[in-house]
C-alpha positions in Angstrom: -17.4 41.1 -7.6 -16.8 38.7 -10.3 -18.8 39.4 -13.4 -21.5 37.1 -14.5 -20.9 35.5 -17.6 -24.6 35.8 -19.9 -23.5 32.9 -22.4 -23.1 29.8 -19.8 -25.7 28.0 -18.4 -24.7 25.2 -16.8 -26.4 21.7 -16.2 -26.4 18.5 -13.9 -26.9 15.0 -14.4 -27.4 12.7 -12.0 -27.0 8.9 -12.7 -28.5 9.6 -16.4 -31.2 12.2 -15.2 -30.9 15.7 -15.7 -31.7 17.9 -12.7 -33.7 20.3 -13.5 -33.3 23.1 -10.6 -30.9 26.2 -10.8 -27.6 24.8 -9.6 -24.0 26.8 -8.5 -20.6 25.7 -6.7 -17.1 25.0 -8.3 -15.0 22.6 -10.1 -11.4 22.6 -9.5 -8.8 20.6 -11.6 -6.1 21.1 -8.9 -3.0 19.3 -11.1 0.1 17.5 -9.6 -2.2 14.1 -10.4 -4.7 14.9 -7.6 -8.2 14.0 -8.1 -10.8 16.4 -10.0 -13.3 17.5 -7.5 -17.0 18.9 -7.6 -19.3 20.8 -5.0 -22.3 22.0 -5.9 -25.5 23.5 -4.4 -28.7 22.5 -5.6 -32.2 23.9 -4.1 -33.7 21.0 -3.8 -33.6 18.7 -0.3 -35.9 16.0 -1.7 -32.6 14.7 -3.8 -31.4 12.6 0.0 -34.2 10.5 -0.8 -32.9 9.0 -3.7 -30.6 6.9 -3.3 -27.5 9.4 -4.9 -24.3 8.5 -2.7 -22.0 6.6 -5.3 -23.9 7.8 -8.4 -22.1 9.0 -11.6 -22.8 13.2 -11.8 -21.8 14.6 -14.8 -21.6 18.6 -15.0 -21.9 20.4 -18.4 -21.1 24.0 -18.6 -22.7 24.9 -21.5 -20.5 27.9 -22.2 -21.6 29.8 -25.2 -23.6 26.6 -26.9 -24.8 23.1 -25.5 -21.7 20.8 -24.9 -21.7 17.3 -26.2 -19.0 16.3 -23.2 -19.4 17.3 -19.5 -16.2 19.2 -18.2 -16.6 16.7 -14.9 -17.9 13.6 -14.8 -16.9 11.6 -11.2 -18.6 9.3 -8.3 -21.2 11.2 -5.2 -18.9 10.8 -2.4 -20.8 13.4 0.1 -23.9 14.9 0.7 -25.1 18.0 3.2 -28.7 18.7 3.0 -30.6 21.6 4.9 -33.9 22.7 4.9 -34.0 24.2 1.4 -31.2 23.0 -0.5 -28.6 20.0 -0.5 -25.0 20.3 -1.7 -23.1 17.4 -2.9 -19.3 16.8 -3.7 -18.0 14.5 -5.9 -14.1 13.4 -7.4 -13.7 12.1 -10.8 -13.6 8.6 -12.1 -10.1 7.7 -10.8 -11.4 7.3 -7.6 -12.1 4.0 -8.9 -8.1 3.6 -8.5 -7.8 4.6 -4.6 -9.6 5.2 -0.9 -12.8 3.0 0.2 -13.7 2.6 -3.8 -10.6 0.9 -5.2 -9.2 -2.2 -4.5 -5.7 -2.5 -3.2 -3.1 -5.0 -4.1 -0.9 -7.6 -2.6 2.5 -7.6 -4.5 4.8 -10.8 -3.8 7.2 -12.8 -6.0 4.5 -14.9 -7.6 1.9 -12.6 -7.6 3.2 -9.7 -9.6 3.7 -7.1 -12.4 6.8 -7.6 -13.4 7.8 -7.1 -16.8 4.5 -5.0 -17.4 5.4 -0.8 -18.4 3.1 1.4 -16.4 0.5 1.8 -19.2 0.1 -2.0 -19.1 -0.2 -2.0 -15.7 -3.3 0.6 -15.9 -5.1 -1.0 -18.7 -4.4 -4.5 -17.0 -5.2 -3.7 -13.7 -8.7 -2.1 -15.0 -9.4 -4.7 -17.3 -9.6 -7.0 -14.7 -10.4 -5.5 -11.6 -13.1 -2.6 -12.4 -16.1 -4.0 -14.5 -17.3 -0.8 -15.8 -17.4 1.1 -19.2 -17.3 4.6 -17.6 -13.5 4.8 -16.9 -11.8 3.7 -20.3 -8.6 2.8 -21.6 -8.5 3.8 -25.5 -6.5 7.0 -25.3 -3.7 5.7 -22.8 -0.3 5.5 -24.0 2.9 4.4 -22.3 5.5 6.9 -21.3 8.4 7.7 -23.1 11.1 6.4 -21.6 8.9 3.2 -20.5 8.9 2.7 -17.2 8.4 -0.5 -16.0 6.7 -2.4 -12.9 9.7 -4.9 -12.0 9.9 -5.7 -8.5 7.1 -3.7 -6.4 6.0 -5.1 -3.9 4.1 -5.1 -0.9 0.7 -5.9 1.0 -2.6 -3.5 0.8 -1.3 -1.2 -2.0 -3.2 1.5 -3.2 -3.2 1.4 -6.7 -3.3 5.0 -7.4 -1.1 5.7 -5.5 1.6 3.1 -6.5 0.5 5.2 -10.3 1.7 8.1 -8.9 4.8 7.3 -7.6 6.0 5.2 -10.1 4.8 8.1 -13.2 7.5 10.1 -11.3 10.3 8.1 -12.9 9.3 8.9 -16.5 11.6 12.1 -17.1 12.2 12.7 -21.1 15.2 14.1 -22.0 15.2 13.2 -25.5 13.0 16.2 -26.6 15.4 18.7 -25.1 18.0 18.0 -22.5 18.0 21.2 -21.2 14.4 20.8 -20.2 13.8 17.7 -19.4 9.9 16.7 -19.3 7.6 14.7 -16.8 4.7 13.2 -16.7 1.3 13.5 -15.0 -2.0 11.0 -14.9 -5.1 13.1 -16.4 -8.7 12.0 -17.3 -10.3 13.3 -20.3 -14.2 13.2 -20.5 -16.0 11.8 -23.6 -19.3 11.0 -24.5 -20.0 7.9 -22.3 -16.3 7.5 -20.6 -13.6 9.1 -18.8 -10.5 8.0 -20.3 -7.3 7.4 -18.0 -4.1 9.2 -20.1 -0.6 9.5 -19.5 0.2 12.9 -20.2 3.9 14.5 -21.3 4.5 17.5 -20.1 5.2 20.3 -22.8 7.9 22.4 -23.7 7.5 25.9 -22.4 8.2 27.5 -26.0 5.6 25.7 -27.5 3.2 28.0 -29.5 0.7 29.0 -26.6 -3.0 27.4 -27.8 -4.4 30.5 -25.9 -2.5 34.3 -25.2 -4.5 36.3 -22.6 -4.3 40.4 -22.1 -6.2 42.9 -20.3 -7.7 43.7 -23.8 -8.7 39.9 -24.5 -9.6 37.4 -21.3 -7.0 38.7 -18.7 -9.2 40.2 -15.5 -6.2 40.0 -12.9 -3.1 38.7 -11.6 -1.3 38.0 -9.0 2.7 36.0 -9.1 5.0 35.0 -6.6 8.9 34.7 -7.6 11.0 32.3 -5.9 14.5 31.6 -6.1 15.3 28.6 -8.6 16.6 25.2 -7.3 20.2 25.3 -7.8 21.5 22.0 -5.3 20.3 19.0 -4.5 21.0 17.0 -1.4 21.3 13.2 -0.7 22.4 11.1 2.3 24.1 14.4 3.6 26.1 15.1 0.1 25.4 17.8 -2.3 25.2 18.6 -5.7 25.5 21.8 -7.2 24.6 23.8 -10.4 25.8 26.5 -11.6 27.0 29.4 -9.6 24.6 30.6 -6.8 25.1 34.6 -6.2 21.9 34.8 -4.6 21.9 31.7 -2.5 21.1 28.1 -2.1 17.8 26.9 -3.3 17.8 23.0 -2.5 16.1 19.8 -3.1 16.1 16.7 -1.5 16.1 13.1 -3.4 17.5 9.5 -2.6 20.8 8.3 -3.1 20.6 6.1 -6.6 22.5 2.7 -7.7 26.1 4.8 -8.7 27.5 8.2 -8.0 26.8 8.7 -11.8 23.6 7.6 -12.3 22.8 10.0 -8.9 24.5 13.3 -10.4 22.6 12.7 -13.5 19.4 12.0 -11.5 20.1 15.3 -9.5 21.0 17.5 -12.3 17.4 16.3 -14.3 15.4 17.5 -10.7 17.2 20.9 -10.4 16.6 21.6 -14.1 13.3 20.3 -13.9 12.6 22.6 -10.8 13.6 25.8 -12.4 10.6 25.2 -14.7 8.7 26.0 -12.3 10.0 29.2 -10.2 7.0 31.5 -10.7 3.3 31.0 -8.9 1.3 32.7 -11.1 -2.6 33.4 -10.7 -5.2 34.8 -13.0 -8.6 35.6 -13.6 -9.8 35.0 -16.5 -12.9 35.4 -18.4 -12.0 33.0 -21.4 -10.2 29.4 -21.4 -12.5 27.8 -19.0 -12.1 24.8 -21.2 -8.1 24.9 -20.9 -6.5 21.5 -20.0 -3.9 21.0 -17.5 -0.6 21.1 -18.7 -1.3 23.3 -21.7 1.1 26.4 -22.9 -1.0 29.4 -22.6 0.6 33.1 -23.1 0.5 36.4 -20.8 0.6 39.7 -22.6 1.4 42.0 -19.9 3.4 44.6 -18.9 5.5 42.9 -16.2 8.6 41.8 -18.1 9.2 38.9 -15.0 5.9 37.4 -16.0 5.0 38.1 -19.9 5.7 35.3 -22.0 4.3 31.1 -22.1 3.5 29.5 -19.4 2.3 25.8 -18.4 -1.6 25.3 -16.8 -1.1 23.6 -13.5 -4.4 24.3 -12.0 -8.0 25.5 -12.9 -11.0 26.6 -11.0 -14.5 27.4 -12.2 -17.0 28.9 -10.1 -20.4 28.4 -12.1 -24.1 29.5 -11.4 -25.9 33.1 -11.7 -22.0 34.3 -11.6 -19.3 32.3 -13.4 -15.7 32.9 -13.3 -12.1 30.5 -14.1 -9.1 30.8 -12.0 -5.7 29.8 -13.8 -2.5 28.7 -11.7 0.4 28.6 -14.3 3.8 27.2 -14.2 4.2 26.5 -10.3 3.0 23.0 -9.6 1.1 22.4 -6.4 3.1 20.5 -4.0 2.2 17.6 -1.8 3.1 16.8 1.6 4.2 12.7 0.9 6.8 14.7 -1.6 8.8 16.0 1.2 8.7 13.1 3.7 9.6 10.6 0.8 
């Protein structure tokens, strides 16, 4: 049984009103630019009769002092009462980006974004389309390369979507070529706002912002290996790198405008790939306030595993027990990524 942690106490507030009943569920961050999502159980049925579906919850953990920014802030999209209780579920504010609560665009050759990076697009589309303070714009940045809007098109277009596939062209290869960098779409929570940020993926040998051991935060772990991408395959060609003594590993991607520009693209997605062989889990009693995509450090005594890794996931269970679930390095993987 996961121990209880004495120092949080976590609260709830519900379109500006904190609740004032005991409260438990979990937050996950899951990575891989899916939405943040909330569930929690509050014992208190009477909350159906007021009007909450839509409304802006905010949760604050309160881990060790007050906090001054909740760790989730995102729209009621469900509700389940019962007899004693009610539990709600909630995603964060770019919700307001895709599904029933975003507006979807019709891309032609007069009505466009050409011309606009991918930043520009954000900021423009929100400007214009979503009258509201509580998602902002102030801390987003444009990737590095830019990558640019020029000739999309089509009809009914999820916006957050089109964000997501387009954020998958942004590789960096500047910082190191070796290790080329991506990008994923990230909120970060302020005072009044959830700012929309592009964020750059970093290096693995960064210096860790956090090292866990069983003597300091580490509870468990748990890792799967698997074997590194090594070939890629396109329109029934391959490309191969390296030697592969132990197999094929393969990936799958689209033929590009040239051969060149397609060995180059391939030889970026097999080296970005072998970032990401290990599927690590821990439990951890410290770094509940860890942000995706952050170097953190395992001091351990399994050689395969000690070292930096990237966050890629985060789950906190909160109420009269609280614990924070870690998935390093392996990014979760999405369905549309293998039928694209």
């Amino acid at each position: 049984m996961t121990q209880g942690n004495t120092y949080q106490r976590p609260s709830l507030v519900i379109n500006g009103k904190e609740i004032l009943s005991d409260i438990s569920g979990t937050v996950t961050f899951s990575g891989n630019n899916k939405l943040n999502t909330l569930n929690v159980k509050i014992p208190n049925p009477e909350l159906q009769n007021m009007g909450i579906y839509n409304k802006i919850i905010e949760l604050y953990l309160n881990n060790g002092e007050d906090d001054s920014v909740p760790i989730f802030r995102g729209f009621i999209n469900d509700f389940t009462p019962s007899d004693k209780s009610i539990t709600l579920a909630a995603t964060d504010m770019r919700a307001k980006l895709t599904g029933n609560k975003g507006l979807h665009l019709t891309l032609t050759d007069v009505n466009n974004y050409d011309g606009y990076t991918l930043g520009q697009f954000i900021k423009g589309y929100i400007d214009e389309f979503i009258d509201d303070v509580t998602i902002g714009t102030e801390l987003l940045t444009d990737t590095s390369p830019p990558v640019f809007m020029t000739g999309e098109r089509g009809e009914d277009i999820d916006v957050y979507s089109l964000i997501t596939k387009k954020i998958k062209e942004a590789i960096d290869v500047d910082t190191d070529e070796y290790n080329p960098l991506t990008y994923f779409i990230d909120i970060i929570e302020g005072g009044i706002n959830s700012s929309i940020v592009l964020k750059k993926d970093r290096l693995i040998s960064s210096i860790p912002v956090m090292t866990f051991s069983y003597s300091d935060g580490l509870k468990s772990y748990t890792y799967k290996r698997r074997l590194p991408a090594n070939t890629v395959t396109y329109e029934g060609r391959k490309f191969s790198y390296t030697n592969n003594p132990q197999g094929i590993s393969s990936l799958q991607m689209k033929r590009q405008n040239s051969p060149a520009e397609t060995k180059e693209l391939a030889l970026r997605n097999i080296l970005i790939a072998q970032q990401q062989t290990d599927e690590i889990s821990i439990q951890v009693s410290k770094g509940f306030d860890l942000n995706i995509g952050q170097i953190v450090a395992l001091d351990v005594e399994e050689e395969d595993i000690s070292g930096n890794h990237r966050v890629q996931s985060k789950t906190i269970t909160f109420g009269k027990n609280s614990s924070c679930t870690l998935g390093l390095n392996k990014k979760p993987p999405l369905l549309k990524d293998y039928l694209s």
